[in-house]
Each structure stands twice: as C-alpha cells, then as structure tokens.
N, C-alpha and C positions, 0 to 999 in steps of 0.2 A: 620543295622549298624548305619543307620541315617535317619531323619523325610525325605521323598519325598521332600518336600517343599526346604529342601536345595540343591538338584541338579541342579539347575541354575545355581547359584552361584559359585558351585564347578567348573561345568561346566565353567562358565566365567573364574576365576584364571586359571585353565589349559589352557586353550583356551591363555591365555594375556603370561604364561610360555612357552608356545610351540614355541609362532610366537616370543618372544623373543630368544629362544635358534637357531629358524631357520636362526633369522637373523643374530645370533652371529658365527655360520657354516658358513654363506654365505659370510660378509660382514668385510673385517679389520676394526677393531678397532668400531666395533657395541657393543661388549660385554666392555662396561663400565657403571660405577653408572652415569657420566655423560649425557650417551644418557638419561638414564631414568627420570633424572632432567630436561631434555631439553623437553620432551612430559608434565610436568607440567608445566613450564616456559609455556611455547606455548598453554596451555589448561587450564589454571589456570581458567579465565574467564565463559568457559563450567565447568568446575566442579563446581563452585559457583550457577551456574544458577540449573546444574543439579541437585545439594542436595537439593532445592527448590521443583524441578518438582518432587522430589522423594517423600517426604511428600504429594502434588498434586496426584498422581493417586494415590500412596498406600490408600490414601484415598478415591479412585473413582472416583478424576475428572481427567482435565486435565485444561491444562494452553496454551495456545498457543499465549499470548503475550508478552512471554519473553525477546522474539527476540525484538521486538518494542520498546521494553522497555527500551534495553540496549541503541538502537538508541537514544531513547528521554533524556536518561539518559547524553549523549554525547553530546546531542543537547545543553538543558540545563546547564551542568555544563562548554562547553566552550564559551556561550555565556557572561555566567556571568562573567568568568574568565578574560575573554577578555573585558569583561567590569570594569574592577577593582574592583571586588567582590574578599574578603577576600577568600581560599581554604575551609580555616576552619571553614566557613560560606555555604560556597559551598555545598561543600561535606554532611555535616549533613541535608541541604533542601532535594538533590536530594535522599536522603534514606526516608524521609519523603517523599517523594513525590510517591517514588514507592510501599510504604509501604501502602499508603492510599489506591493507584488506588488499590491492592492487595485487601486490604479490601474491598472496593466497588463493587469490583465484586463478592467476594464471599459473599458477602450481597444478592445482586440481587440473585446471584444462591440461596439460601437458600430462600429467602421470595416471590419473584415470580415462586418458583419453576422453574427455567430454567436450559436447560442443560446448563453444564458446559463450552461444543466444542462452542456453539453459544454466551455465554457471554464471555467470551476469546478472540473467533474468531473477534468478535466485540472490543473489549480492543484493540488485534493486532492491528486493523484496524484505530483506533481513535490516540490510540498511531504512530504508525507512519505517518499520517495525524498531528500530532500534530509537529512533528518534521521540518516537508515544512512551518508550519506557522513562524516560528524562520529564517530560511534561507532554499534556495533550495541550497544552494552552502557548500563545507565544510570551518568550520570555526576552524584555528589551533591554537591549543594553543601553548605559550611562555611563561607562566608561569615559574618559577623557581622552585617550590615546585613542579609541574609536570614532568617538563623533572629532577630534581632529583630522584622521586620516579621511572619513566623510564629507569635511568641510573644505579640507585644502584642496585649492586649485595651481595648477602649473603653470604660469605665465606664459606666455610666446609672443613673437612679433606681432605686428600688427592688430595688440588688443585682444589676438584671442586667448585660451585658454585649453587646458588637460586637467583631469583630476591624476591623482595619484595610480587609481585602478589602472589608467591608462599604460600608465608607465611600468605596473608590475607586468601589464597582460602583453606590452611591445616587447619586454623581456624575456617572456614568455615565448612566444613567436619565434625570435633570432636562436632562440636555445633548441628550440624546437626545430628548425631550417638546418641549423648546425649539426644537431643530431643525426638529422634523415640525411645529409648527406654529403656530412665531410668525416664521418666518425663510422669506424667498423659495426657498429650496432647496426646505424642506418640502414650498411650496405645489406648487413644479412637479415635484415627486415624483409627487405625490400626480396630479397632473394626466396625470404620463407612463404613471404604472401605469392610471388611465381609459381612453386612449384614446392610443398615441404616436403617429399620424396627427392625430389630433386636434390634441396636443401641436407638431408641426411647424408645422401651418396655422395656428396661433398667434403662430409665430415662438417657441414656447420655444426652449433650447438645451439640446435631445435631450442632445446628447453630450454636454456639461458636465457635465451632469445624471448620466450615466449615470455616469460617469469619478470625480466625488464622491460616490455611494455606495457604491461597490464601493470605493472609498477610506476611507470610513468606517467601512465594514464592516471590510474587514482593520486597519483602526488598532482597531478591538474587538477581533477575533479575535488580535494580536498584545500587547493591555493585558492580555487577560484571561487568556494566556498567563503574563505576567507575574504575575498573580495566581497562578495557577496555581503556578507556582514557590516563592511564597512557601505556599502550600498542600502542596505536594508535598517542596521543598526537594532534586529532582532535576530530570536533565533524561531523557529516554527517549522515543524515538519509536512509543513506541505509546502516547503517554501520548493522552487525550481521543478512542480511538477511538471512533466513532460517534456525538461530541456534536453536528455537525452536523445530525444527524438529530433528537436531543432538541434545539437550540436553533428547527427548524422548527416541532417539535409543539408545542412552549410559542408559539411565535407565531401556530400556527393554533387552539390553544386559546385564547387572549388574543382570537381574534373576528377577525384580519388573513385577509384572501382572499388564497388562493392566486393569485388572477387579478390581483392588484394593486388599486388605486386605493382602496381603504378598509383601515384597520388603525388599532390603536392603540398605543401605548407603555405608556399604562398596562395593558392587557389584557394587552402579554406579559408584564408583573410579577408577575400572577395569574395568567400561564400558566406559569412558572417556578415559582412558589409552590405551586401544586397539584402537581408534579411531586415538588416538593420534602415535601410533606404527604401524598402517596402514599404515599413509600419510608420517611416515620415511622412511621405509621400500622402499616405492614407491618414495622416494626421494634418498635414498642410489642405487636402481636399474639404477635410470637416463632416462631407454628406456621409462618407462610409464607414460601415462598421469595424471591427476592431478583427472581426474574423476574417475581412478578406484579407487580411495578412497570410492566414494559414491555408485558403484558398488557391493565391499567390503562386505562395510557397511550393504547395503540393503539387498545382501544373510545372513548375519548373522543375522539379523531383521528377514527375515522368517526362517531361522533354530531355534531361538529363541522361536519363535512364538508358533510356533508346536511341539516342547519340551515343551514350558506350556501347551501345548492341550492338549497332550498328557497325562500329568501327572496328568492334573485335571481331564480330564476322566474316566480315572484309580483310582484317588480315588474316584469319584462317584461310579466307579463299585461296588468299597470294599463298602462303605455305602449299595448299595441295597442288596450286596449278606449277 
C-alpha cells in the first residue's frame, strides 16, 4: 500500500495522535488548539535547530555543536546589546557568525577527510569555551526591541495565540521542507547520505554538498539562538546544555536514519512535538518528575531505533532473495 521507508514517519503522527487523545481522556481542558500552540511557543528554538540537524544526518553526518552554539549565539548577541550595539546590527553578525563556524567544519570534514562526531564534538567544545571568554556570569538583556519581541503575541481565531518564535521557527520548517526537496541541494543530500561513493561516481559535488549543510545547520543553531534570547532575554553559557542531543532524538523520532539517505522534515515537527507533549503531559499529571521526560524520550529513541533496523534488514533480505 506504501514504500517501507515511510513507516517511521507514519509511525511518529500516530504515536504524537495517540498521547494527544490520551491526554485529552485524562486531563480537563487538555483537548484544545491552545495546548498544541503552547508545545511550539516552548519548542520553537528546538524545531529551528532540529530542521538543521535534519538535513545534517540525512546526509550522514552529524552535528553536535548546536547546543554550544545557541549558548555562544546568546553570549554574543547580549554582549553587544548591552554594549549599545544596534539589534539590527546584532542579529544579522550572529547569523553570520554561525553560519561561517557551520562552514568550517564541514570543510574540515570534507578535505581532511574527518569524521563528522569528532569535528562537531570539537566545534561543541571550542564553542562553548568560547562563551567563558565573554563572561562566566549571565549577562541580561534590557533592550527594548528584545523584551518586545518576548512579549508579543500573535492573535488567531478563537482567542488563541503564537509568539513571534513561533512564526520564525514555522518559517524555518517550510524553508527547510523546500530545501530537502524541491531544490537540487536536497536532492544530492539525500543522494550523499545513500551512498557518498556512489555519490562521486556520479559526479555529484561531495564537498559542496557537504560544506552547505553544516552551513545550514549552524545558520539554525545560530537563528534559533536568537530565539532563544528573545525566550530567555539573557545571555549564559550554559544556556541549551544538552539540546543537541534532544534536537537528534526529535529527528530520529520524526523516522530520519541515522545512517543517512532517508528522513523527513515533516517527521522532525512531530518529533519535536511529542517531546514537547511529553513534558505537558507530565506537567498536567503533577505527581512526576521532570526527568521522566528524558526517560520517555530515550525508550522511544530505542523503539525507534529498532524499527529502523528492522526495516532496513528486511529490505536487504528482499534485495538478496
């Protein structure tokens, strides 16, 4: 009825349907468009990052200084701010700024032949070393363009509401969807995370290729930094510890193989949304802790896991028989 490769994905939507209809049984006043707006409001920052990481392994690699990134991105843009540096001056460095580091690593990876986990994991590392050189202390901002863009909400029918976040990170998304695949980049993403031998003998270009995702990727991890800020309205380097890690599980929940060449964008919106409808859930209950979020999380990561094993196994089988 349908290609194998999209059982993930299916799998995720129902999975995100389910625990929403459970908690709408369980819980007064859970079953509204409201809550659903209030897991983007609150996750907007993770989905921006995660559309990034999505193009990143679909491709075969990985990225693991996003998290640092967003810090540094915080670091930076409240420094300046607070130093009477224009916003609109701000803002468009620290996109350049993440955009470049983005670049540079996947240069390295491409022409030193290095893996991906160890140029990354090194990026993490420098990146948030880079944040202590600035201050070890948080530094808040008071800007007026900041705490507006924190403050306004989006109106919509029936009384509810979006912040602003909302609507960078839905923009984020579509550009991200559009990329993977209606645009040649996409395609030869998609082509490099199959097979990058393959890929060569093609004539793609490997390195282009690789050098504009990890580019893309940190122009997310640096926007949604930005977010972040208008979220936070500080800057501090330990801020986004460990979201690298939750922007991975949302995208191996959303059905993207670890190994590359298959993924979706829409799947990680519902992998960020269940992550996001987790920590409600366990906020609407009251009795439980804060870590069964990540408890959650991480059975669903290896239920995930082994549904992709599963499947790719299986079609190896069909191939040899």
């Amino acid at each position: 009825m349908f290609k194998r490769q999209y059982i993930p994905i299916l799998v995720t939507i129902s999975l995100f349907a389910l625990m929403f209809a459970a908690g709408s049984f369980r819980y007064t006043g859970f079953f509204s468009l409201q809550v659903i707006l209030n897991l983007l409001i609150d996750n907007a920052f993770l989905l921006i990052v995660a559309v990034g990481m999505t193009l990143v392994i679909v491709s075969g690699g990985i990225d693991l200084s996003v998290g640092s990134m967003i810090a540094l991105t915080t670091m930076v843009s409240a420094s300046l701010v607070q130093a009477g540096w224009p916003p609109a001056l701000v803002i468009p460095l620290v996109l350049l700024m993440g955009s470049l580091f983005g670049w540079a690593m996947g240069a390295i990876i491409h022409y030193f032949k290095i893996q991906p986990f160890i140029v990354t994991l090194a990026g993490m590392f420098l990146a948030r070393g880079l944040c202590y050189l600035i201050s070890i202390n948080t530094i808040t901002i008071d800007n007026g363009f900041y705490i507006t863009m924190a403050q306004t909400k989006v109106s919509l029918p029936g009384g509810n509401h979006v912040s602003i976040s909302v609507i960078i990170a839905l923009l984020v998304l579509f550009a991200g969807f559009f990329i993977a695949h209606y645009t040649r980049l996409g395609r030869n993403t998609y082509a490099l995370g199959g097979s990058e031998q393959s890929s060569l003998l093609m004539g793609l270009p490997v390195g282009r290729v690789k050098m504009l995702v990890y580019t893309f990727s940190g122009f997310c991890s640096a926007l949604s930094g930005v977010v972040f800020t208008f979220y936070m309205l500080s800057g501090y380097g330990l801020h986004a510890m460990g979201l690298e890690l939750d922007a991975i599980a949302a995208v191996v929940i959303g059905g993207t193989l670890l190994t590359g060449g298959v993924g979706y964008i829409a799947g990680t919106f519902f992998g960020v949304m269940i992550q996001g409808l987790i920590q409600t859930i366990i906020s609407y209950e009251g009795t439980l802790s804060s870590w069964w979020t990540k408890i959650v999380i991480g059975l669903l990561l290896f239920l995930f896991i082994l549904l992709q094993r599963l499947l790719s196994e299986r079609r190896w089988v069909q191939r040899r028989g």
